[in-house]
C-alpha positions in Angstrom: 17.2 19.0 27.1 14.6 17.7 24.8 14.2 14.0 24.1 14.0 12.0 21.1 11.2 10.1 19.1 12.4 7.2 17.6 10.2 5.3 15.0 10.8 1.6 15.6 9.9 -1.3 13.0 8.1 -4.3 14.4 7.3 -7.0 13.1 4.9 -8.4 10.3 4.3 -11.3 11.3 6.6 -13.8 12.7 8.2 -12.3 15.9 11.5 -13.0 15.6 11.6 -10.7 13.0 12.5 -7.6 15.0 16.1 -6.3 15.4 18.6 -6.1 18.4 18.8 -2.1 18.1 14.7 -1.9 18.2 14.5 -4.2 21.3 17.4 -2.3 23.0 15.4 1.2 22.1 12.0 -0.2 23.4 14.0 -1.0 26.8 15.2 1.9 27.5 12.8 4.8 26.5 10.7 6.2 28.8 7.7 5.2 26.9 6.3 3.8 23.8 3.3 5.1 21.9 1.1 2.5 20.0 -1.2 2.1 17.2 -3.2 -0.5 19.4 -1.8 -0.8 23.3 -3.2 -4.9 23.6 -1.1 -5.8 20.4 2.0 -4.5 21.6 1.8 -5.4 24.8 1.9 -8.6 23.6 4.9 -7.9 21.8 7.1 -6.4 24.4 6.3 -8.8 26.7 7.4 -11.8 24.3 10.9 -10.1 24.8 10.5 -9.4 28.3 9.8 -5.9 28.1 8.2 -4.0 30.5 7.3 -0.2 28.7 4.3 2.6 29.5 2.4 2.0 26.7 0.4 5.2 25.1 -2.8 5.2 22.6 -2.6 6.4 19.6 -5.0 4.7 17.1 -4.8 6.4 13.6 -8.4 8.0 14.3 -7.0 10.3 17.0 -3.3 10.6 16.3 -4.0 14.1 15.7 -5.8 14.8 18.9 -3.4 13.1 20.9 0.2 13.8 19.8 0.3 17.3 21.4 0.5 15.5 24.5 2.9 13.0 23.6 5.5 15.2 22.0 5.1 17.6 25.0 6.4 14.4 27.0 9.3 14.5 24.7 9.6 18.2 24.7 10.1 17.7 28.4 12.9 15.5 28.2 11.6 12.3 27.9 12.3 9.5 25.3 9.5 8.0 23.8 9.1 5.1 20.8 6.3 4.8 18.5 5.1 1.6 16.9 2.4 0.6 15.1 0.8 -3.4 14.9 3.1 -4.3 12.1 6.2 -2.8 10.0 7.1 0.7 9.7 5.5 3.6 11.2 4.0 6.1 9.1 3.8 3.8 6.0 0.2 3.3 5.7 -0.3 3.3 9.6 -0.4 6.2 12.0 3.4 8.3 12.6 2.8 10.6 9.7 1.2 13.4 11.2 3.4 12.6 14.5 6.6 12.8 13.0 5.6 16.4 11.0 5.2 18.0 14.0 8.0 16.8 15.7 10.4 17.9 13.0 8.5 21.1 13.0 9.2 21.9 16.6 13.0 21.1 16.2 12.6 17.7 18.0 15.0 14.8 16.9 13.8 11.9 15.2 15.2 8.7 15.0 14.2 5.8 12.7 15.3 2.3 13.9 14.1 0.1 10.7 13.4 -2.9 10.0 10.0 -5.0 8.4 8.0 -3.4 5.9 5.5 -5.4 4.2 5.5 -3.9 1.0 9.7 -4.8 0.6 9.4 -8.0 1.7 6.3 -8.2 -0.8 8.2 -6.5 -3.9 11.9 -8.9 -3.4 9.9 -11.8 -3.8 7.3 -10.9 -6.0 9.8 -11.9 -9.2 9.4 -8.8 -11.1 11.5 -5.3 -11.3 12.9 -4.2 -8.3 15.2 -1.2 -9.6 12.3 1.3 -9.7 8.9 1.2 -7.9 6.1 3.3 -6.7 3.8 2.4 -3.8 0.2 3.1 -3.6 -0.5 2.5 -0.5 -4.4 1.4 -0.1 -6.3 2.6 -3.3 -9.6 4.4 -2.5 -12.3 2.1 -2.6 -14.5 3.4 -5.2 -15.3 6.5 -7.7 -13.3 8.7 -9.4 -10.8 9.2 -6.9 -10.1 5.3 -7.8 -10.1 5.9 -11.4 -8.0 8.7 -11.1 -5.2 7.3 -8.7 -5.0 4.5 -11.3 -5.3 6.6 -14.4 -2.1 8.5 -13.0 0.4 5.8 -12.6 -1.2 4.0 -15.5 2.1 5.1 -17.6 4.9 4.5 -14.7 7.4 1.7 -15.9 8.2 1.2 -12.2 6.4 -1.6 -10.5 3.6 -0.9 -8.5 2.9 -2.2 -4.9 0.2 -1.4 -3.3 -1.7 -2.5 -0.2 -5.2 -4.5 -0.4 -8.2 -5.7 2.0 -8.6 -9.5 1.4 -12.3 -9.0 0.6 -11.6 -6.4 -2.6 -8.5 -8.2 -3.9 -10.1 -9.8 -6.7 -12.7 -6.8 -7.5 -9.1 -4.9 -7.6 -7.4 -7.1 -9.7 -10.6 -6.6 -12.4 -10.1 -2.8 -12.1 -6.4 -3.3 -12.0 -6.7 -4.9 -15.7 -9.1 -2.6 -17.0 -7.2 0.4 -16.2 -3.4 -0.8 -16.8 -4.2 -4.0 -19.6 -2.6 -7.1 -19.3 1.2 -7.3 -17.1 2.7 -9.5 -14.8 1.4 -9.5 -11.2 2.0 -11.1 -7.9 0.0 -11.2 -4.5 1.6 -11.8 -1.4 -0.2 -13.0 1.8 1.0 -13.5 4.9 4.1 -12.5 4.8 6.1 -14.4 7.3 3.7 -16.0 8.7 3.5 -19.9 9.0 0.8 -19.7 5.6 3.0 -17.3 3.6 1.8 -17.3 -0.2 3.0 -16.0 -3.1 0.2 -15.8 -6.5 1.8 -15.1 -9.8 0.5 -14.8 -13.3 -0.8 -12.3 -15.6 -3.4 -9.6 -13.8 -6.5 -11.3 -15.3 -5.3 -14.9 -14.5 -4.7 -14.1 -11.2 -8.3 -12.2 -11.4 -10.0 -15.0 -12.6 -8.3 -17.2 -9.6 -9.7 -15.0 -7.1 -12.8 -14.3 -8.0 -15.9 -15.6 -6.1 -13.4 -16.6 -3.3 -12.2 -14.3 -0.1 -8.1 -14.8 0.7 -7.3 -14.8 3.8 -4.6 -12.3 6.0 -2.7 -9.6 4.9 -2.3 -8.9 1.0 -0.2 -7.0 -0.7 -0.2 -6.8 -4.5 2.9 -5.9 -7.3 2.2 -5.1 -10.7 4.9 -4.6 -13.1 5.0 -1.2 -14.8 4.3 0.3 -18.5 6.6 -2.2 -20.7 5.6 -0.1 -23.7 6.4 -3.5 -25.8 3.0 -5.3 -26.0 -0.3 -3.6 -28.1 -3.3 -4.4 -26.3 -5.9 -7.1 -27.5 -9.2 -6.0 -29.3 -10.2 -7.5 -26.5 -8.6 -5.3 -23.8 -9.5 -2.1 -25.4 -13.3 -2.9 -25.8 -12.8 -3.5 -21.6 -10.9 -0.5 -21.2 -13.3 1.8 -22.7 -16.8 -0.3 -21.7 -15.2 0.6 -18.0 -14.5 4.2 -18.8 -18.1 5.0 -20.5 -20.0 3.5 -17.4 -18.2 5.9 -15.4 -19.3 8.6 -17.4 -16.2 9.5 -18.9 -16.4 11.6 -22.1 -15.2 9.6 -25.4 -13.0 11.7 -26.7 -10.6 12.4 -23.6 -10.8 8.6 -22.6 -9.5 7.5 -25.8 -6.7 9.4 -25.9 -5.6 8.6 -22.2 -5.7 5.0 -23.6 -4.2 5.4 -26.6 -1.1 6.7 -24.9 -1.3 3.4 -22.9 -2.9 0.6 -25.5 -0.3 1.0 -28.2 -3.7 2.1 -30.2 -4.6 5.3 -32.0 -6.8 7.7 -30.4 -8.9 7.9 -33.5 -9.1 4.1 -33.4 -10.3 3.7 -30.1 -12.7 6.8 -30.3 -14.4 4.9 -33.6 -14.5 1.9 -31.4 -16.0 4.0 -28.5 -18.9 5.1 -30.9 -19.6 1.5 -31.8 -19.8 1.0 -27.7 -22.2 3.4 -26.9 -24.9 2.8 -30.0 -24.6 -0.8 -29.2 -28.3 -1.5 -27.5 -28.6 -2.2 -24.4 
């Protein structure tokens, strides 16, 4: 008979955040794959666990899961767990687990910590309804697009951020969405857990020129559709859009639906923008 992959939450920070279920599954199956094999060693052995531990860095997760779910094709159980949280949720499991269900395999998810949860309960805003973004592309239009297409979502958004871009983000944050209530979490858990609320450019203007430290994770409330944008905003908003070479006329309707603005008053705004010299 085949064996089973089971998808087992660690921790995100502080270790005794892991469940009696996970440390009775990583006991007793007959290997566990892992994002990095020296982190969770470390792990296991905190709980007295003694486990084969198996590569599989995001890089080569595709190379190397035919291996591992041959293992499990065989008969063996195996675990996978990445350095923190969930599996699969912005760390390697996704391609694992597609295959698996493809060959008929059974897959088992033992949960527990995920950042982004722990990040959105305490965060102060909406919880009913929310959309994660994972980590946003670092630059170009794949940026500007990603954030152009949630731009209207009145869920909050989460999303997952490198300590040396948060504050660049939070500037692109408020030029694409306007001004809303935000919160960054760091080190969730940890013995320097943080929590940084205000508005998207107050919390901008805090970071900037200044590097956080650990773990970040951002939540922005969604679309209120109660607040017009400030002259202010708009002339951002559109400055941002014209140096990336978007064309007037599309930009100011994809911020008029979003501004609480007219198209045609942002387009005659636009035209001032770009015979403004230089």
């Amino acid at each position: 008979m085949p064996g089973t992959l089971f998808l087992v939450a660690t921790p995100i920070g502080n270790l005794a955040d892991i469940t009696a279920r996970a440390l009775e599954t990583l006991a007793r199956v007959s290997f566990v794959v892992c994002e990095d094999t020296r982190h969770s060693r470390g792990l296991l052995q905190h709980h007295g666990i003694s486990r084969e531990l198996v590569s599989m860095p995001a890089f080569a997760e595709k190379e190397r899961m035919g291996s591992i779910l041959a293992r499990v094709e065989a008969g063996e159980d195996a675990a996978l767990v990445t350095d923190a949280g969930s599996p699969g949720v912005s760390d390697p499991g996704e391609p694992l687990v597609a295959e698996a269900v493809a060959r008929g395999l059974t897959v088992v998810p033992v949960p527990g910590p995920a950042a982004l949860v722990a990040a959105l309960t305490a965060s102060g805003l909406p919880t009913g309804r929310f959309h994660f973004l994972g980590f946003l592309p670092r630059s170009g239009p794949e940026r500007a697009e990603m954030l152009e297409e949630v731009a209207a979502l009145r869920a909050t958004l989460v999303l997952y951020e490198s300590p040396r871009r948060v504050a660049e983000t939070l500037v692109d944050l408020h030029a694409a969405w306007g001004e809303r209530r935000a919160c960054i979490a760091r080190e969730l858990t940890k013995r320097h857990e943080e929590f940084l609320r205000g508005t998207l450019s107050e919390l901008a203007a805090q970071c900037a020129g200044q590097e956080l430290l650990g773990e970040i994770v951002v939540v922005v409330e969604g679309r209120t559709g109660e607040a017009r944008w400030s002259e202010q905003e708009v002339r951002g908003a559109l400055s941002a859009g014209l140096s990336r070479g978007e064309k007037l006329k599309g930009l100011s309707t994809e911020l008029a639906r979003r501004a609480g603005w007219s198209a045609q008053e942002l387009y005659r705004m636009g035209l001032q923008l770009k015979q403004r010299p230089e």
